[in-house]
C-alpha positions as CSV (number, residue, x, y, z in Angstrom):
1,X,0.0,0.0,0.0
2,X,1.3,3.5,-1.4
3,X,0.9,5.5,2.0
4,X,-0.1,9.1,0.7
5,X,-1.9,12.2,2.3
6,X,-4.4,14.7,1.3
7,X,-6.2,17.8,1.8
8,X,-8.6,17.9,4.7
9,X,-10.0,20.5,1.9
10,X,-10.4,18.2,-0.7
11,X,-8.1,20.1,-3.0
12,X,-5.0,18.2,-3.0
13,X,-4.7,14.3,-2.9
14,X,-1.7,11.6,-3.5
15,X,1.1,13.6,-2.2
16,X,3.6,12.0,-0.9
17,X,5.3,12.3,2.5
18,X,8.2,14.0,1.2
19,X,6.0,16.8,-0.8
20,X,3.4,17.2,2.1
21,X,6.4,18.0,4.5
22,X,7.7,20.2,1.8
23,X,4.7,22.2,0.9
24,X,3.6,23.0,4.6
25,X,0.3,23.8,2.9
26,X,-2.3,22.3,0.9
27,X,-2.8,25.0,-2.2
28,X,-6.5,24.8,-1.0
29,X,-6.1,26.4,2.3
30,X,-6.3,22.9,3.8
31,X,-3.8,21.0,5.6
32,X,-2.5,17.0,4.8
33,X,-3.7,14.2,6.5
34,X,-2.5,10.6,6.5
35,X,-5.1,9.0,4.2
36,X,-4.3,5.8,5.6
37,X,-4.5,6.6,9.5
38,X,-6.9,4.3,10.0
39,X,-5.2,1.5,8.2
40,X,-2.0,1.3,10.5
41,X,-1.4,0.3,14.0
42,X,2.1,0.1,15.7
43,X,3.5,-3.0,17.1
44,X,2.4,-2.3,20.7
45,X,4.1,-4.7,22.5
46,X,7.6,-4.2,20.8
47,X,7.5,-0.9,22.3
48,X,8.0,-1.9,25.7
49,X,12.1,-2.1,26.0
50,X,12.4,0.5,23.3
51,X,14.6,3.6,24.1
52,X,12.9,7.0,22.8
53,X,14.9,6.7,19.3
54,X,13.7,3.5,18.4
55,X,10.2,4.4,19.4
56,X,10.2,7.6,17.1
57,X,11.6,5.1,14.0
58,X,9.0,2.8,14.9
59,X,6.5,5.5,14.7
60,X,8.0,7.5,11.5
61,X,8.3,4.4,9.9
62,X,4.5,4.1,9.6
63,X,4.0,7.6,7.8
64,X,6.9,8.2,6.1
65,X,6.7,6.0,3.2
66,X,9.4,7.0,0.2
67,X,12.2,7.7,3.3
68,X,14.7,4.6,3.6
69,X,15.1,3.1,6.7
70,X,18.6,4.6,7.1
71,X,17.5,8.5,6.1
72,X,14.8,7.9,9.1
73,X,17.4,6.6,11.0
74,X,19.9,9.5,10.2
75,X,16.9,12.4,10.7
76,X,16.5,10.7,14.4
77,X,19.7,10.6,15.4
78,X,21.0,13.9,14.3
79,X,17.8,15.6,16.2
80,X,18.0,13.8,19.7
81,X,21.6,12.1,20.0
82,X,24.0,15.0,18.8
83,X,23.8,16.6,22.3
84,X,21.0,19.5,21.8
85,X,19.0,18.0,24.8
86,X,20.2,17.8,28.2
87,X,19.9,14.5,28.9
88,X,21.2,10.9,27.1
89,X,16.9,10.8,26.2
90,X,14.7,13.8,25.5
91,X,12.1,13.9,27.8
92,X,11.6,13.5,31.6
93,X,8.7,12.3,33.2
94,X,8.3,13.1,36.7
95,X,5.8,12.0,39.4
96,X,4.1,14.7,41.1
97,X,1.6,13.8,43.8
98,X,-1.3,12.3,41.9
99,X,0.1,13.0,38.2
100,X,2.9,12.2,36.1
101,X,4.7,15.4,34.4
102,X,6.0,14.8,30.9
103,X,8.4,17.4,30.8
104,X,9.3,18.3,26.9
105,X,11.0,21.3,28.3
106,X,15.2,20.0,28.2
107,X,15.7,21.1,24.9
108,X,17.3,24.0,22.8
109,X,15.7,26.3,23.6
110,X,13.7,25.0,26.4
111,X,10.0,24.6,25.2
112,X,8.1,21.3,24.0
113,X,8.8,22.9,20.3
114,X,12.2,21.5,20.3
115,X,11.1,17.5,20.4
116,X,9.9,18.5,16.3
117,X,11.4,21.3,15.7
118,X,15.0,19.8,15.9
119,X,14.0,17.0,13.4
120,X,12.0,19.1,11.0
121,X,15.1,20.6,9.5
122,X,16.4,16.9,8.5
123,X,13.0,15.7,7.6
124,X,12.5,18.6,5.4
125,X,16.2,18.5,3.7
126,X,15.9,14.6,3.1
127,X,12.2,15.3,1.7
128,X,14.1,17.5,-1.0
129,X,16.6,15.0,-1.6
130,X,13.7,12.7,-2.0
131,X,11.4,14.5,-4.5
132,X,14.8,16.6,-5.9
133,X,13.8,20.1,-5.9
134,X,15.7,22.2,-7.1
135,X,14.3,24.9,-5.8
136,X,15.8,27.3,-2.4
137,X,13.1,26.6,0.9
138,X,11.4,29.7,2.6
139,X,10.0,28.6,5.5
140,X,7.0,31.2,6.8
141,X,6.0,31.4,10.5
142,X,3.8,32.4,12.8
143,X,4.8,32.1,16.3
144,X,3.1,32.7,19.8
145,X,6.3,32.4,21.3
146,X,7.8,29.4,21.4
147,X,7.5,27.9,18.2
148,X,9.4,30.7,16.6
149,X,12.8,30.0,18.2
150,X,12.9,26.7,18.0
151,X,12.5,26.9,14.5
152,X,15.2,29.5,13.9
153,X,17.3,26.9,16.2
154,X,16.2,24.0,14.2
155,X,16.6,26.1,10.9
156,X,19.6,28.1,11.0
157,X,22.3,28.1,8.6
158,X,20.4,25.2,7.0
159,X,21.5,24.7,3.4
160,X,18.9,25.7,0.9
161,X,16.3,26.5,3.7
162,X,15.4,30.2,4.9
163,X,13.5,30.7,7.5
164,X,11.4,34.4,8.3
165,X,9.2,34.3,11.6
166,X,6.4,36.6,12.5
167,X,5.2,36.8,16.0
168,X,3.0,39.7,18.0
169,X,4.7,42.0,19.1
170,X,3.3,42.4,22.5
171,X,2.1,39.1,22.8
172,X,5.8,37.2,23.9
173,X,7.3,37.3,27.5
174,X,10.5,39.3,27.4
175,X,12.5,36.1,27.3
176,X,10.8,34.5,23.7
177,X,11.1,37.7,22.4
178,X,14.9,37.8,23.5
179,X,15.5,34.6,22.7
180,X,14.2,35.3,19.0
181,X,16.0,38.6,18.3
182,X,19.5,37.1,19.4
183,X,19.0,34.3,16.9
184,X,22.3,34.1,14.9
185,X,22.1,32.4,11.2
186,X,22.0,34.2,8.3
187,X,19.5,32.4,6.4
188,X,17.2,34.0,9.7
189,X,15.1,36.6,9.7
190,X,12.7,37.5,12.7
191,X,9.8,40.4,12.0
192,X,7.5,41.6,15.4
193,X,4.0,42.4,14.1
194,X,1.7,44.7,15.2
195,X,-1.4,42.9,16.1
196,X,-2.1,39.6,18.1
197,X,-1.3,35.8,16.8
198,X,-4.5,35.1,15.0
199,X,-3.5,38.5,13.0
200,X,-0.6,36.8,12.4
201,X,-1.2,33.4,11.8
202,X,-3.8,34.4,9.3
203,X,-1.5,37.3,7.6
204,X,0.9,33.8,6.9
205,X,-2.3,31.9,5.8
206,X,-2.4,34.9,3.1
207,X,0.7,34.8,1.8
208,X,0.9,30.8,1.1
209,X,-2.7,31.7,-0.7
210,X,-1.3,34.4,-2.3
211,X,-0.8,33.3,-6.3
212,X,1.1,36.4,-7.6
213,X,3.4,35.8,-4.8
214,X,3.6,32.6,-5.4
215,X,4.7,32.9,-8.4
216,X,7.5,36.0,-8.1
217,X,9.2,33.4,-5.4
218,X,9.3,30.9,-8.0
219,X,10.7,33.0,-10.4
220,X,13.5,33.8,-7.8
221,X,13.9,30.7,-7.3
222,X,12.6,29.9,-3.8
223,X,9.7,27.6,-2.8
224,X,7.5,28.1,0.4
225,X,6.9,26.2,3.4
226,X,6.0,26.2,7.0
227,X,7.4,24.9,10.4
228,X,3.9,25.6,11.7
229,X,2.0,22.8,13.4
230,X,0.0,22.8,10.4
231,X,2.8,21.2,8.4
232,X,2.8,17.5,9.0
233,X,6.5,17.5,9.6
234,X,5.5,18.8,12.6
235,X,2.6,16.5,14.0
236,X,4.2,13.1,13.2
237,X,7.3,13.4,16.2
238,X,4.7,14.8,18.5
239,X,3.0,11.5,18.4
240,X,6.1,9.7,19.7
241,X,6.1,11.1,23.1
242,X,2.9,9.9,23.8
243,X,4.0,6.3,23.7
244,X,7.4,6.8,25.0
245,X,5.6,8.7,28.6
246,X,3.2,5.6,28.5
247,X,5.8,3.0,28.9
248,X,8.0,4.8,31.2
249,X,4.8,4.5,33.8
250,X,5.0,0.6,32.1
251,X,8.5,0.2,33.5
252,X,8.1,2.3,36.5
253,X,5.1,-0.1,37.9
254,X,2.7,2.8,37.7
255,X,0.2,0.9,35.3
256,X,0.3,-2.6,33.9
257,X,0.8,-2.8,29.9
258,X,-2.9,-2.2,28.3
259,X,-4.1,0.0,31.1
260,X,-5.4,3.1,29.6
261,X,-4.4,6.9,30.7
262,X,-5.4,10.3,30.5
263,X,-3.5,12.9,28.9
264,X,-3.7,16.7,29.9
265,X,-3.0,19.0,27.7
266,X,-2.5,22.8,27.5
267,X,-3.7,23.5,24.2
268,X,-3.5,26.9,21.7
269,X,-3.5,25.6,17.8
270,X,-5.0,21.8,18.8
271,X,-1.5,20.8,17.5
272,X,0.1,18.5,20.6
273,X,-3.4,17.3,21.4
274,X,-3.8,16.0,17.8
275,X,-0.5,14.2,18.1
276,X,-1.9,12.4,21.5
277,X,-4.9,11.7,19.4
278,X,-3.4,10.1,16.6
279,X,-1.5,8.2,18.9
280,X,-4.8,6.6,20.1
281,X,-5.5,5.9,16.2
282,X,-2.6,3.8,15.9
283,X,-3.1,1.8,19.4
284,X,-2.0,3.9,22.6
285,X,-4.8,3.0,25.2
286,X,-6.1,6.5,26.0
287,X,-9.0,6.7,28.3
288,X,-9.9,10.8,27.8
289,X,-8.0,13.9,26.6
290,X,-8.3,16.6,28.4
291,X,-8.0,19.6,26.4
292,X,-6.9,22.4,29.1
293,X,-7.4,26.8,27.8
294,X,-6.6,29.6,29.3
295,X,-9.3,32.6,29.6
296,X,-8.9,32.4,25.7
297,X,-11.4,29.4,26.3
298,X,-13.1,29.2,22.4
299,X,-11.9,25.4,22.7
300,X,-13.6,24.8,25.9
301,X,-17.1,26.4,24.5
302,X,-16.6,24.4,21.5
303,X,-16.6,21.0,23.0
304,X,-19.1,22.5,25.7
305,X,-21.7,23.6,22.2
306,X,-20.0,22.3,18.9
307,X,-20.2,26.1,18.4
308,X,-17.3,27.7,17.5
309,X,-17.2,31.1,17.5
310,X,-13.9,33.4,17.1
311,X,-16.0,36.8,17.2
312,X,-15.0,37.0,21.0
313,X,-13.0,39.1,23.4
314,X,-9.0,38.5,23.1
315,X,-6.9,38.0,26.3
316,X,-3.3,38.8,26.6
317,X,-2.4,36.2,29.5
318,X,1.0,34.9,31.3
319,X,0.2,32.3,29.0
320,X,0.7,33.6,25.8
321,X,1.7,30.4,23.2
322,X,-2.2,29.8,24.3
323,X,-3.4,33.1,23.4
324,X,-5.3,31.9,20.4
325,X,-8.6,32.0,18.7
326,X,-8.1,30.1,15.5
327,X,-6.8,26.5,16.7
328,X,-5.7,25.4,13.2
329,X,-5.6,22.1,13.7
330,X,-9.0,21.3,14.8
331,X,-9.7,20.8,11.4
332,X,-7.6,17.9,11.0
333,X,-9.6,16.4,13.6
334,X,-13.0,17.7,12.1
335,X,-12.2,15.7,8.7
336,X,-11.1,12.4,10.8
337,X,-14.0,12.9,13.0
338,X,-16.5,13.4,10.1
339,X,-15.4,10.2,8.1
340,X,-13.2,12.5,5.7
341,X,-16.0,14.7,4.1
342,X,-13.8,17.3,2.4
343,X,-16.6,19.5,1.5
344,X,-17.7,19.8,4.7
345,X,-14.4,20.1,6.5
346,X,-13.9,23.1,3.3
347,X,-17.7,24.6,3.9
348,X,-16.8,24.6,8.0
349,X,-13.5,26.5,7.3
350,X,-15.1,28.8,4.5
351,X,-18.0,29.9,7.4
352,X,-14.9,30.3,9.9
353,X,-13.3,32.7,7.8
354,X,-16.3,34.9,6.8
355,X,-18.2,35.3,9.8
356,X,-16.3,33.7,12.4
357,X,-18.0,31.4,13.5
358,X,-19.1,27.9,12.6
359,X,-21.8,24.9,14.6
360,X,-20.6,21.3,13.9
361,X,-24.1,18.4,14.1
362,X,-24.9,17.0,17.6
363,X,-23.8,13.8,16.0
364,X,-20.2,14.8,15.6
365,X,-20.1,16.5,18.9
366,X,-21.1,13.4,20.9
367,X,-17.7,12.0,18.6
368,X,-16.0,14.3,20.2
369,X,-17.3,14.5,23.5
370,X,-16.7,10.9,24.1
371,X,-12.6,11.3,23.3
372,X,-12.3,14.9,24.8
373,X,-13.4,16.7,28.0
374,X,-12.0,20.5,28.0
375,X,-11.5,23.0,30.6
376,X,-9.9,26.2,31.4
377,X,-8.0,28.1,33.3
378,X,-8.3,32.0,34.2
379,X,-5.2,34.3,35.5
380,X,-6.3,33.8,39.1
381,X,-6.7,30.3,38.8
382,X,-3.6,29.6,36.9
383,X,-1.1,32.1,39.2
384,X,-2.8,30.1,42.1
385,X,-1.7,26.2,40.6
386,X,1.5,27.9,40.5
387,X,1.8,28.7,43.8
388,X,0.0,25.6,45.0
389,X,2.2,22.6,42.8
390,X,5.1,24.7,44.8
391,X,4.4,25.5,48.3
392,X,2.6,21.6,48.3
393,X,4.6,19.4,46.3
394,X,8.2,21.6,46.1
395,X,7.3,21.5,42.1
396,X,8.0,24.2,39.5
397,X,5.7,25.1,36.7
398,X,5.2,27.6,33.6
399,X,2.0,28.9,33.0
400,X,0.8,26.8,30.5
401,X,1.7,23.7,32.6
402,X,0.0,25.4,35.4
403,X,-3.0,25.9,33.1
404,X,-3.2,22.0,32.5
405,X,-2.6,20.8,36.0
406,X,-5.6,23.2,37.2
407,X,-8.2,22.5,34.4
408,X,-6.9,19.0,35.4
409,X,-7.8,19.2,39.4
410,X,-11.5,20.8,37.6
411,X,-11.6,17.5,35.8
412,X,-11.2,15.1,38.6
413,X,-13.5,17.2,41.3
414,X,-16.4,17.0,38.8
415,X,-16.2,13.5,37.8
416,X,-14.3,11.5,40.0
417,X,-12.0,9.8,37.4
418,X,-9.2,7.8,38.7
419,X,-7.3,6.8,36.0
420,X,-3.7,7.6,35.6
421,X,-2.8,10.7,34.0
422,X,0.0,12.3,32.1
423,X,-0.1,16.1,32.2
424,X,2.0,17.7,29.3
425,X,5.0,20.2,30.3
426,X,5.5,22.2,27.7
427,X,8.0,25.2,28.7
428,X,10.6,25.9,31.4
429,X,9.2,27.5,34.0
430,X,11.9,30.3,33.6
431,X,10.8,31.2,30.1
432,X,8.2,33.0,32.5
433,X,9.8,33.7,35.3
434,X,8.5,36.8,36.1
435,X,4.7,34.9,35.9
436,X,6.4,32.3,37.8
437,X,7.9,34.8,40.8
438,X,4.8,36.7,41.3
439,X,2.6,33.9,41.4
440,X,4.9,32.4,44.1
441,X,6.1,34.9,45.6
442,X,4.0,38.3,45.6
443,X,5.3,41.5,43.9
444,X,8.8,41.8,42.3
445,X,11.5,44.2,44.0
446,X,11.5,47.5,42.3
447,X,14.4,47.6,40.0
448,X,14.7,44.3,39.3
449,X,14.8,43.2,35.5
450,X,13.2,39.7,33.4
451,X,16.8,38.7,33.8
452,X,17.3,39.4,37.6
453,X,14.2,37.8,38.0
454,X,15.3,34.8,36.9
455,X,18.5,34.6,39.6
456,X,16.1,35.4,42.3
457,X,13.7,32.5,41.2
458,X,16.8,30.0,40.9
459,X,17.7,31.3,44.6
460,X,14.5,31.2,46.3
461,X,13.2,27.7,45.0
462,X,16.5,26.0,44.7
463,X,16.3,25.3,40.9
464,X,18.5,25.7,38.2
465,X,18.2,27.8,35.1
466,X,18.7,26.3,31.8
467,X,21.9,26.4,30.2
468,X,19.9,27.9,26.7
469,X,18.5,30.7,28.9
470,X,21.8,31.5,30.9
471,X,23.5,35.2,30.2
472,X,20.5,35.8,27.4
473,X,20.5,39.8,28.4
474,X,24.6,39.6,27.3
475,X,23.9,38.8,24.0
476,X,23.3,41.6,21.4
477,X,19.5,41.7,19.3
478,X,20.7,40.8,15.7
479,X,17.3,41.3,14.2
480,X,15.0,44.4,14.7
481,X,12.0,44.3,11.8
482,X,8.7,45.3,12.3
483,X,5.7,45.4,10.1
484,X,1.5,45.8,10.6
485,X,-0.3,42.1,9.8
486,X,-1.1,44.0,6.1
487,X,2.7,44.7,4.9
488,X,3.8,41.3,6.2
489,X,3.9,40.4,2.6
490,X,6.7,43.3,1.9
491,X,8.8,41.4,4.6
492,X,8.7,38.2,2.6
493,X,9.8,40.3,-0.9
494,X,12.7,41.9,1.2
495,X,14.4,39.1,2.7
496,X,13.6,37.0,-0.5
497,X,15.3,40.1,-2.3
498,X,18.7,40.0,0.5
499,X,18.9,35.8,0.3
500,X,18.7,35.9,-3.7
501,X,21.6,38.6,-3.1
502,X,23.8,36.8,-1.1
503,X,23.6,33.6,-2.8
């Protein structure tokens, strides 16, 4: 069987992995789906004794159909064995009282982001070797923080691959937005917009739709692509840490092999959830996902209504890669969910993105209903499971963590669910540490800057900071670009413009 994806649009079918990782975005708006999900299981028990390399070939292996073994092999190893991560494996998982942390935090630049965005950049280079393009890469991003950097980690001084990231300009903690503008690499570039994340997201969506753009790329001689969740390069290593946090409570005597767990998850774009989900697909014993917002709660109404409805109030919060009100990869789930009807998946998205707002049938809301529970968090609530996961249990936690583990204690008060459960870590706690401090702690000292902040935290709760986030104020801003969400295109012909220049 010739495992290919397609459109959740209906637009495009039969594309391979290699040009579905390549092209970010379906050319009808839409975004790829494995055609075949529902085809393939994993070999369950052969998991058991496998390290967290060998899990993610196991898993690649059943999506990735024109890579060799060894290029899957090679993408693996030069993501998660060459050093970028802290320790020998990725990820951490960590018992807290009643809950097991999966903490996805120990990479490069210390958010979950890193566990795909340090294997994108082979997956997409060997997907070019694979369909030989001959074409330059520009990969477009939107980023609410975290995603940005670890892209420009992933990406930089990549042959053949540029890489320009958008994010809000007052929508980042101090640090991301640090983190970003420091980011060496010449094939870099790294633009604030004036607006919020949707703005930007969609202002990206625009561009990829944008034909005469398109086209004047082509004619210099560069291709587009995203490192976006909504590129399928992304999803597919997401998936793997679903399995691998499973069988570490396997091996630690936690739950017997076959018992089924929860999965908390703080969720902006419906990306990481999606991964958990496709995880179930191919055989991970999941009991419910709990889909955990912040006072940015469309998610929460939607499973609550099967309305969903972006004409709403926007929140700035301390937990700002969930500041969102387009969560992009719901529709991947909407087309799984409604048997693959493209049209209506495309008449869903179309109503979405001329009024706003679009009502799924009872019948596919009871679907949904029966896989997901959702909750959220507001400020109070979330400073306040900060405080509380330290002061009880000694334990450190970002915002969006602290958004999960809260929406989780709403979960098991109403409904008295037992079942073991694996709450997603997806950021240091110091990439908010000035959240972090005043949640704990009360007011910060007069004077004291993002950076001092951090010391103080390290003293006061007897943590470390992360190597990646160490002496970040010493380093000098190399990029300083700014545009509104409607000249975001002008950005694209400028750096296009400096690349073809210097090549």
């Amino acid at each position: 069987m010739k495992e290919l994806f397609l459109s959740t649009r209906g637009g495009e079918s039969n594309i391979s992995a290699s040009e579905g990782i390549i092209k970010g975005l379906a050319a009808d708006g839409g975004l790829f789906v494995p055609s075949f999900i529902h085809d393939i299981t994993i070999d369950f028990d052969a998991l058991k004794n496998k390290n967290y390399g060998e899990m993610a070939k196991a898993v690649f292996s059943l999506f990735l159909d024109d890579f060799s073994e060894e290029q899957i092999e090679a993408c693996i190893h030069n993501a998660y064995y060459t050093g970028k991560f802290e320790d020998t494996e990725p990820v951490r998982v960590q018992k807290v009282g009643d809950r097991f942390f999966l903490e996805l935090f120990h990479g490069p630049t210390c958010a979950f982001k890193d566990m795909a965005l340090t294997i994108l950049p082979h997956l997409m280079t060997t997907s070019m070797e694979n369909v030989q393009v001959d074409k330059d890469i520009l990969i477009l991003t939107a980023t609410s923080g975290d995603t940005g950097k670890a892209a420009l980690a992933g990406f930089a001084d990549v042959p053949r691959i540029n890489i320009l990231v958008y994010y809000p300009q007052d929508g980042v903690s101090t640090i991301q937005e640090k983190q970003m503008l420091t980011q060496e690499g010449d094939n870099t570039c790294v633009v604030g917009v004036s607006g919020n994340f949707d703005d930007t997201q969609t202002g990206v969506k625009k561009i990829f739709a944008d034909d005469a753009l398109v086209a004047e790329l082509d004619a210099a001689g560069f291709d587009f692509s995203s490192a976006n969740s909504i590129n399928i390069g992304r999803l597919l290593p997401q998936i793997v840490y679903y399995f691998y946090s499973y069988f570490e409570l396997v091996k630690a005597g936690e739950i017997a092999q076959g018992d089924a767990v929860n999965f908390v998850v703080p969720t902006g774009n419906f990306g990481n959830i999606l991964a958990g989900y496709y995880a179930k697909l191919l055989g991970l014993p999941v009991n419910r996902f709990i889909c955990a917002s912040n006072s940015n709660n469309i998610l929460t109404d939607f499973f609550a209504t099967g309305d969903y409805n972006r004409n709403r109030d926007f929140y700035k919060t301390i937990s700002p890669s969930m500041d969102i009100l387009i969560s992009s990869n719901l529709e991947r789930l909407l087309y799984d969910l409604s048997g693959g009807d493209t049209t209506f998946v495309a008449k869903l998205m179309d109503d979405l993105n001329t009024t706003g707002d679009y009502t799924i049938p009872a019948d596919l809301l009871e679907k949904a209903r029966g896989l997901f529970s959702a909750g959220y968090a507001d400020e109070a609530a979330t400073q306040m499971a900060i405080h509380d996961q330290f002061v009880d249990q000694g334990y450190l936690t970002d915002p969006h963590t602290a958004v999960a583990s809260r929406v989780y204690d709403d979960y098991v008060a109403q409904t008295g669910d037992t079942t073991p459960t694996i709450v997603l870590s997806t950021a240091s706690p110091y990439k908010f540490g000035h959240s972090v401090y005043e949640s704990i702690f009360g007011e910060i000292p007069a004077g004291m800057d993002d950076y001092q902040v951090l010391d103080a935290l390290a003293k006061k709760t007897g943590t470390t900071i992360p190597a990646p986030l160490k002496n970040l104020n010493a380093k000098p801003n190399r990029h300083s670009k700014t545009c509104t969400a409607n000249t975001m295109a002008d950005c694209v012909k400028a750096f296009v413009k400096e690349r073809g220049a210097a090549q």
